[in-house]
C-alpha positions in Angstrom: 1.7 33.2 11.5 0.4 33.3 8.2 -0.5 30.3 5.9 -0.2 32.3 2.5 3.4 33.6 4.2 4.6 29.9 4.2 3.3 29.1 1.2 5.2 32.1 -0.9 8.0 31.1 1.0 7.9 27.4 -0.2 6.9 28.6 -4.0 9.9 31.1 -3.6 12.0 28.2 -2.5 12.7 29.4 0.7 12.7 26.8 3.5 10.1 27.5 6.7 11.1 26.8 10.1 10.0 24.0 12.4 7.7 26.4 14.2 6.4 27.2 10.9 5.9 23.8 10.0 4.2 22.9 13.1 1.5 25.7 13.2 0.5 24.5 9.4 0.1 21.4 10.4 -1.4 22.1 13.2 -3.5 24.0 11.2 -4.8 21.5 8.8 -6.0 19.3 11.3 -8.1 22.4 13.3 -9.0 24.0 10.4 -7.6 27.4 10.4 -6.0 26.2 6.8 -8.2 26.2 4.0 -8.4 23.5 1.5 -7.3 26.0 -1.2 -4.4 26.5 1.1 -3.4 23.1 1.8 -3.4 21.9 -2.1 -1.0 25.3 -2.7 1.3 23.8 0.0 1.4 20.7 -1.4 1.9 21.7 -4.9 4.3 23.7 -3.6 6.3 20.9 -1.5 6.1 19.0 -4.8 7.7 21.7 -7.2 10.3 23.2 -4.4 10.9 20.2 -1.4 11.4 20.9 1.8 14.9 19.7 2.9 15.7 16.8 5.3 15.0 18.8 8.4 11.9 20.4 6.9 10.7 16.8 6.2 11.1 15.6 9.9 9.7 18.6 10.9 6.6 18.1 9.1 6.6 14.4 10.1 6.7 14.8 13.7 4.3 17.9 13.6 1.7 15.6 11.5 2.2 12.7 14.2 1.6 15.1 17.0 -1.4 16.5 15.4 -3.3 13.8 16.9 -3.1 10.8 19.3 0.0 8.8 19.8 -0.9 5.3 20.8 1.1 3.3 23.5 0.9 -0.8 23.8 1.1 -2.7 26.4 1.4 -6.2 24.5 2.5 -9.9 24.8 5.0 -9.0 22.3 6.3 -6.2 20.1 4.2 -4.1 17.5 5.1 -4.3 14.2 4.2 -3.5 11.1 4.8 -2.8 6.5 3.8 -0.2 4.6 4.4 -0.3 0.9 4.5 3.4 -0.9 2.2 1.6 -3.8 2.2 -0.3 -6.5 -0.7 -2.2 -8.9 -1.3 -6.0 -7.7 -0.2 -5.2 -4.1 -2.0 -7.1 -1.6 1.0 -8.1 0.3 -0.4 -6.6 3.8 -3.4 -8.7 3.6 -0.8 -11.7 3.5 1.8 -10.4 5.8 -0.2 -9.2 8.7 -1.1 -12.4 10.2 1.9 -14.5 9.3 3.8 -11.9 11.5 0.8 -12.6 13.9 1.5 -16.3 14.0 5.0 -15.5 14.7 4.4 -14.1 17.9 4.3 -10.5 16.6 1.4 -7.6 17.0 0.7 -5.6 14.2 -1.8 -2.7 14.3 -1.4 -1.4 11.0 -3.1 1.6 9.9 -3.9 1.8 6.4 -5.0 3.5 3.4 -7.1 4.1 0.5 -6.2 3.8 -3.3 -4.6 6.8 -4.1 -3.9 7.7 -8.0 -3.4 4.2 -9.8 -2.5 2.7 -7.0 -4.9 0.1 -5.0 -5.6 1.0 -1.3 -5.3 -2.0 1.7 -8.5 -0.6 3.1 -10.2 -0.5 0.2 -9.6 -4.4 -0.2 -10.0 -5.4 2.9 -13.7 -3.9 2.9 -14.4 -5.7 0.0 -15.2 -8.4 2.0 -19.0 -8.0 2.8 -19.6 -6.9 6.4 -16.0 -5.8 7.1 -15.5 -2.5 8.4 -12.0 -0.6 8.8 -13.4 2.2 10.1 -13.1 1.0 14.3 -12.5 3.0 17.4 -9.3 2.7 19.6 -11.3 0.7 22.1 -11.9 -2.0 18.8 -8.5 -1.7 17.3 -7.1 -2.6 20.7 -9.5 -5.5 21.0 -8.8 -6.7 17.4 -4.9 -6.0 17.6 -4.7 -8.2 20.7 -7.2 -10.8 19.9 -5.8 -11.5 16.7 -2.4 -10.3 16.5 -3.2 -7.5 13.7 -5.7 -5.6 12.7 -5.8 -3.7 9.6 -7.8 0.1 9.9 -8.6 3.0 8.8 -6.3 6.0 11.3 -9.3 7.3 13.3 -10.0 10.9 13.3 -7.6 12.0 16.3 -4.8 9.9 14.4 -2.4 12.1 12.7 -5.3 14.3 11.4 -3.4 16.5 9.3 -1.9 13.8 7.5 -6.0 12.6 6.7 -6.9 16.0 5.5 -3.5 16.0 3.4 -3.6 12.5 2.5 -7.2 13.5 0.5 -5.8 16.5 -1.0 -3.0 15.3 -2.4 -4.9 12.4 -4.6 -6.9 14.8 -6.4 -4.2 17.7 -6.8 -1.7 15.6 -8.3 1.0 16.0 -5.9 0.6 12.2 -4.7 4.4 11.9 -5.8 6.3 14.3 -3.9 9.4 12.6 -2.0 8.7 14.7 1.3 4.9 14.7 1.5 4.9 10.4 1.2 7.3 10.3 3.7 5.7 12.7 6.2 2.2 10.9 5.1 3.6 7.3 5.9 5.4 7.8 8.8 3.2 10.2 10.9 0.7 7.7 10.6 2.9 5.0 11.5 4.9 6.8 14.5 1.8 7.8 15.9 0.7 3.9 15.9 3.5 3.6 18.7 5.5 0.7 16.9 8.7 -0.8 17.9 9.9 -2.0 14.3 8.7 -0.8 10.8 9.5 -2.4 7.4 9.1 -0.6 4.1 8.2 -1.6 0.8 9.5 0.7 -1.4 8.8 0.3 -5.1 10.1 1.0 -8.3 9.4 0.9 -11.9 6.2 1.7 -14.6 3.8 0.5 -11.5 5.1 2.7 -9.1 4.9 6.4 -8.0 8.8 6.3 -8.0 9.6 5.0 -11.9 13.4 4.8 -11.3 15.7 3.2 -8.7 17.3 6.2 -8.0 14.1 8.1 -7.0 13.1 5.0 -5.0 16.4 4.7 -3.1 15.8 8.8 -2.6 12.2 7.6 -0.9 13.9 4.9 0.6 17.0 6.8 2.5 14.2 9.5 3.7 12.2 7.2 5.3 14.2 5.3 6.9 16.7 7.7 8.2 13.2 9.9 9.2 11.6 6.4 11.1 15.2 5.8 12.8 15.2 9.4 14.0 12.1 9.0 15.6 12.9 6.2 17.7 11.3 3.0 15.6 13.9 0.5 14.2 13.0 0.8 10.5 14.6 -1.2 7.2 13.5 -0.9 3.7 13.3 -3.6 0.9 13.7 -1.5 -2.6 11.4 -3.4 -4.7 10.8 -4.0 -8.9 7.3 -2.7 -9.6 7.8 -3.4 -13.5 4.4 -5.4 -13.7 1.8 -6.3 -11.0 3.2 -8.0 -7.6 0.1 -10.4 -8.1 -1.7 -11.8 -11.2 -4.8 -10.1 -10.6 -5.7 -5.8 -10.3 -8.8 -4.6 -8.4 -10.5 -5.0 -4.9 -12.1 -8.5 -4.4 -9.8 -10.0 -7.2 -7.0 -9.0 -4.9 -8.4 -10.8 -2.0 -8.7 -14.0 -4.3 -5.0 -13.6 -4.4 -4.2 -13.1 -0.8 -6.4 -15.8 0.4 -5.1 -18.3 -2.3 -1.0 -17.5 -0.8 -2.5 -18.0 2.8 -5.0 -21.2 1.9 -1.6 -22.3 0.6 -2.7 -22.7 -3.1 0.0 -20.3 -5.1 3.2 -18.9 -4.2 4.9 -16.4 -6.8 5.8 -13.2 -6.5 3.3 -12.4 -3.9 4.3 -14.7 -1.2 8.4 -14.6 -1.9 8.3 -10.9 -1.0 5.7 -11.1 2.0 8.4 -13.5 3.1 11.2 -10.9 1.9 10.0 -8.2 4.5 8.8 -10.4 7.0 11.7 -12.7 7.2 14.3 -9.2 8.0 11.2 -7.5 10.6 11.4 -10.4 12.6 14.7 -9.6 13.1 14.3 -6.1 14.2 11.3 -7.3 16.3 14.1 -9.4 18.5 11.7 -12.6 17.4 14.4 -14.4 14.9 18.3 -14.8 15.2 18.4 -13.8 11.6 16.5 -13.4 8.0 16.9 -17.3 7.4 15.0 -18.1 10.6 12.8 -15.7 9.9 11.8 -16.6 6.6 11.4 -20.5 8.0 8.8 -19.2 10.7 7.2 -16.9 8.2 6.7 -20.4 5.7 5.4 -22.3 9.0 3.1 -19.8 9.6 1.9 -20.4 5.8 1.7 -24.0 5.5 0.6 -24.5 9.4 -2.3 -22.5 8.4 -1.6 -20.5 11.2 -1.6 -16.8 9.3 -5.1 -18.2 7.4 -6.3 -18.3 10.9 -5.0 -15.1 12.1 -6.7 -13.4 8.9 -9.7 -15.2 9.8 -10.1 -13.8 13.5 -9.3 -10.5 11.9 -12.4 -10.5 9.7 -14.5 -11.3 11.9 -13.5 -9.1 14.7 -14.1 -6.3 12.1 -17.4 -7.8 11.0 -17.0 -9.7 8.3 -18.2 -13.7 8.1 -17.0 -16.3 10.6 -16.4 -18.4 8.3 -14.8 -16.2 5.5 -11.5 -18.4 5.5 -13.3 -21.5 5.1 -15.8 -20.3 2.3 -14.3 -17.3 1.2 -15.3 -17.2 -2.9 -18.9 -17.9 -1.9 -18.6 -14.4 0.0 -16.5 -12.1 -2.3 -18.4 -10.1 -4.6 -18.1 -11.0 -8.7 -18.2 -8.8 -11.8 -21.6 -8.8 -14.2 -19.2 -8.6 -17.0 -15.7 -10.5 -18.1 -13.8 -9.9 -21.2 -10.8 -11.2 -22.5 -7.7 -9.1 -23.6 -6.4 -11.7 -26.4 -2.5 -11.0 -27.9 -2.8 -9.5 -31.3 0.5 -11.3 -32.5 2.8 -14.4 -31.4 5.9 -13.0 -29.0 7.2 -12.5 -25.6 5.6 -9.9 -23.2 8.8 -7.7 -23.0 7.1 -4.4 -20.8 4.0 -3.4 -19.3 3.0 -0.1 -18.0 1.9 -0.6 -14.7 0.0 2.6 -13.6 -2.0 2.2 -17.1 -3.0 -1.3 -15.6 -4.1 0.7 -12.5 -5.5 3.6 -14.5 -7.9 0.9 -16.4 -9.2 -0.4 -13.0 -10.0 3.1 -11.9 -12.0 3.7 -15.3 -13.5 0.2 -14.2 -14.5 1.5 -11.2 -12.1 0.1 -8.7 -10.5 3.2 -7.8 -11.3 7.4 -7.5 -11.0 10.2 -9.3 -12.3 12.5 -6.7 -11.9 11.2 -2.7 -16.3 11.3 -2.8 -16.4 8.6 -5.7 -18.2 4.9 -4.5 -15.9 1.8 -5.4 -16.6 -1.0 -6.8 -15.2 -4.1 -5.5 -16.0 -6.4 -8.0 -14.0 -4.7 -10.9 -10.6 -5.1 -12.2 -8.4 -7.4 -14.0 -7.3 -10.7 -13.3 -5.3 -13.6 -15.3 -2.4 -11.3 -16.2 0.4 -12.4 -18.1 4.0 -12.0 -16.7 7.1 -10.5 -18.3 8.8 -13.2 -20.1 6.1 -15.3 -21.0 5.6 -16.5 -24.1 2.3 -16.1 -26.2 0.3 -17.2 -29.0 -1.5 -15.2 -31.3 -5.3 -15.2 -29.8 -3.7 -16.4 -26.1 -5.2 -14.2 -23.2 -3.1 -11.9 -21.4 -5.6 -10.6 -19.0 -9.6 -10.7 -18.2 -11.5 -7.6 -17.5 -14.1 -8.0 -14.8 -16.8 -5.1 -15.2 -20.2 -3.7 -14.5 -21.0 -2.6 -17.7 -20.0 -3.8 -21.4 -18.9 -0.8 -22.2 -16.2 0.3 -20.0 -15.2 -3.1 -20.2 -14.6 -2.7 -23.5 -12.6 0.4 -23.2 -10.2 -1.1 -20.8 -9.7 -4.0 -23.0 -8.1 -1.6 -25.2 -6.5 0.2 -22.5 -4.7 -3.0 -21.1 -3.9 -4.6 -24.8 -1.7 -1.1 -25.5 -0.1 -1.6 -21.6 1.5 -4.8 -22.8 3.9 -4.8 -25.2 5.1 -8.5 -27.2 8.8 -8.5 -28.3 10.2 -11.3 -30.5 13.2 -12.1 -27.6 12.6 -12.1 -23.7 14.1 -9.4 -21.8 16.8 -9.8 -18.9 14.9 -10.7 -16.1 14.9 -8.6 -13.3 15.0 -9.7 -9.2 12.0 -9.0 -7.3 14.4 -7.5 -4.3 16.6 -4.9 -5.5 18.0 -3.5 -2.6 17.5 -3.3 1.1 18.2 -0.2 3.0 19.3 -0.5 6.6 19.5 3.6 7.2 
C-alpha cells in the first residue's frame, strides 16, 4: 500500500477501505508515515470525512495500534471524557467522587489542544506530580486510589499520540471523525466497562452549534457501543467557561474548592450531571437520582477530596496537597484587572477568545514543543446575566510579564460583550444521548 494513494483518495473524496485504514494507522505509530503525510491525511479527513464505517475503522485500527489493557478490579472501570471546552476541570472533580462510589477510573488524558485546556496539563501543575507513569504505576494508582488520571503511555494507542500532536498545530483539531477516533481509541484501549461523554457546544467549544455537537455526539456514542463499552453522552452549553477561572493552577483552585466543599455552580452540577447517569451504566445505582445522592455524599463526606488526595500523591505530588493545597499551587508575578467600560448585562462571551488569551498568556501551545506555564490565566470571570457597573471587574489576568498581561486585558474586555437586557438563559444540560 501506499500512503500518498490513500491520501488522493481521501482529497478526491473517495472512501479507503478498512485494510487501508489499518495499514495507515499502523503506519503512524511504526513510522513508515511521515509527518508530512499524516497532517495531509488529516487535512484531508477534515475537508472530505470518512464515513461511519471509515470512522470505526480508523478507531479500532488506532486502539489496536498499541496495548489494550484488561482489569481485574473490585469493581467496574469507568471513566468521562469531555471533547473541550475553556474552564473545564470537571475530570479533576469527577474522578474520585466516582472513586468514592465504589467505581475505578483509569482515565487517560490529554493535553490542551487549540484553546482548549488539557486535564494533564492541570493536573501537573501541582508541583511534583507526574502523569507520565508506566502500566505497572497506573495499575498501582488505579487500584490504590480508585482513579488515576495519565498521560496514554507510548504503546497506548500510538497512532492516535502521533495524530493527536499533529492535529493541534495543522488546524484540523475539529474534524468530526478524527475527535472521535482520537477519544475513543484511547479510551477502548483503557479496557472500560462504561464511558460518559461530555460533549460541548457553543463559542467555547470546538463544536459552536448543537447540531454539530449532537453529530459528535451520535458518532461517539454509537462508535463506543459498537465496540463493546456501554457509552451515554450529556450534550453540554459551552457559551461561557464551565468554571469562573481559565488556566492551569487557577483551574485546580476551582476543582479543589467543589471537592473541599467551598462552591458549587456550574462546575459541580454537571460533575454530578455525568456521574449521577455512569453510575447507572456501571450497575452501581438503581437510577440517575440515586446516583446523583451518592455522587453529593461523596462531596460533602469528603470522601472524593480524599480520593484526589491519594491520587496526588501516588503520582508524586505533596501528601498533604488536600489539606494545604494553595500554599502548594504555583501564583502569577502579575494580576490585572479587566474593568467593564459601561453599566449593563453581560449578554455573550466568546469562549475560545477566553482560551486564545490564556495561550498568549502562556497557559497553552502554539507548537506541541512550547513549555507551559501554570501560573497564568484568568480568574474572577463574570457570568452571562450578570449585572455590572461601570468600572466593576469582569475578570483578572494572572501573568508573568506586564506586558502580555496587558494585551490580554484587551483581548478578554472585547470577548465580553454588555447589553442593556439579560438574555434567555440557557440550561447547562441540553441533551443526553443514549445511542
Amino acid at each position: 500500500m501506499d500512503a500518498r494513494r490513500i491520501i488522493a483518495a481521501l482529497r478526491d473524496g473517495g472512501q479507503p477501505s478498512r485494510e487501508e485504514i489499518s495499514w495507515f494507522a499502523k503506519g503512524l505509530s511504526d513510522g513508515y508515515v511521515s509527518d508530512a503525510q499524516a497532517a495531509a491525511f488529516a487535512m484531508a479527513v477534515l475537508l472530505k470525512g470518512l464515513g461511519e464505517e471509515g470512522r470505526v475503522a480508523l478507531t479500532r485500527a488506532m486502539r489496536d495500534s498499541g496495548r489494550v489493557l484488561h482489569w481485574d478490579l473490585p469493581g467496574p472501570a469507568i471513566d468521562k471524557h469531555s471533547t473541550g471546552g475553556v474552564g473545564d476541570c470537571v475530570s479533576l472533580v469527577l474522578a474520585p467522587m466516582l472513586a468514592a462510589c465504589g467505581g475505578y477510573v483509569p482515565m487517560i488524558s490529554g493535553r490542551g489542544l487549540g484553546h482548549t485546556g488539557g486535564t494533564l496539563d492541570k493536573m501537573e501543575a501541582i508541583p511534583g506530580l507526574s502523569t507520565e507513569v508506566g502500566e505497572a504505576a497506573f495499575r498501582q494508582i488505579t487500584t490504590e486510589a480508585g482513579c488515576a488520571i495519565v498521560a496514554a503511555s507510548h504503546d497506548i494507542a500510538p497512532a492516535d499520540r502521533r495524530l493527536y500532536a499533529i492535529r493541534d498545530v495543522t488546524a484540523t483539531v475539529e474534524s468530526l471523525d478524527l475527535i472521535t477516533a482520537s477519544i475513543l481509541s484511547k479510551k477502548l484501549a483503557a479496557g472500560l466497562d462504561a464511558l460518559v461523554l461530555d460533549v460541548k457546544c457553543g463559542s467555547g467549544a470546538f463544536m459552536k452549534t448543537a447540531g454539530d455537537a449532537r453529530a459528535l455526539a451520535q458518532a461517539l456514542v454509537s462508535t463506543a457501543n459498537a465496540a463493546g463499552c456501554a457509552t451515554e453522552a450529556l450534550l453540554t452549553d459551552m457559551s461561557q467557561p464551565l468554571a469562573p477561572s481559565l488556566g492551569n493552577a487557577l483551574e485546580v483552585v476551582e476543582a479543589m474548592k467543589v471537592l473541599a466543599g467551598q462552591t458549587r455552580g456550574r462546575l459541580a452540577e454537571l460533575s454530578i450531571a455525568l456521574g449521577a447517569g455512569l453510575l447507572v451504566q456501571a450497575g452501581l445505582s438503581e437510577d440517575t437520582a440515586q446516583g446523583a445522592e451518592k455522587l453529593e455524599k461523596a462531596l460533602t463526606s469528603g470522601a472524593a477530596a480524599e480520593r484526589f488526595g491519594r491520587m496526588v500523591a501516588l503520582m508524586g505530588g505533596p501528601v498533604q496537597f488536600v489539606e494545604n493545597w494553595r500554599r502548594f499551587l504555583p501564583e502569577a508575578n502579575v494580576i490585572l484587572e479587566v474593568t467593564a467600560a459601561r453599566a449593563g448585562v453581560v449578554t455573550a462571551m466568546v469562549g475560545e477568545e477566553l482560551g486564545l488569551a490564556v495561550v498568549e498568556l502562556g497557559g497553552g501551545r502554539k507548537v506541541g514543543s512550547d513549555r507551559i506555564d501554570p501560573s497564568v490565566g484568568l480568574s474572577d470571570m463574570v457570568r452571562i446575566g450578570q449585572k455590572v457597573e461601570k468600572g466593576q471587574v469582569l475578570a483578572r489576568v494572572h501573568g508573568a510579564r506586564v506586558e502580555t498581561a496587558e494585551a490580554a486585558v484587551a483581548q478578554v474586555r472585547a470577548a465580553i460583550t454588555l447589553g442593556d437586557s439579560a438574555p434567555q438563559p440557557v440550561p447547562l444540560v441540553l441533551e443526553r444521548i443514549t445511542g
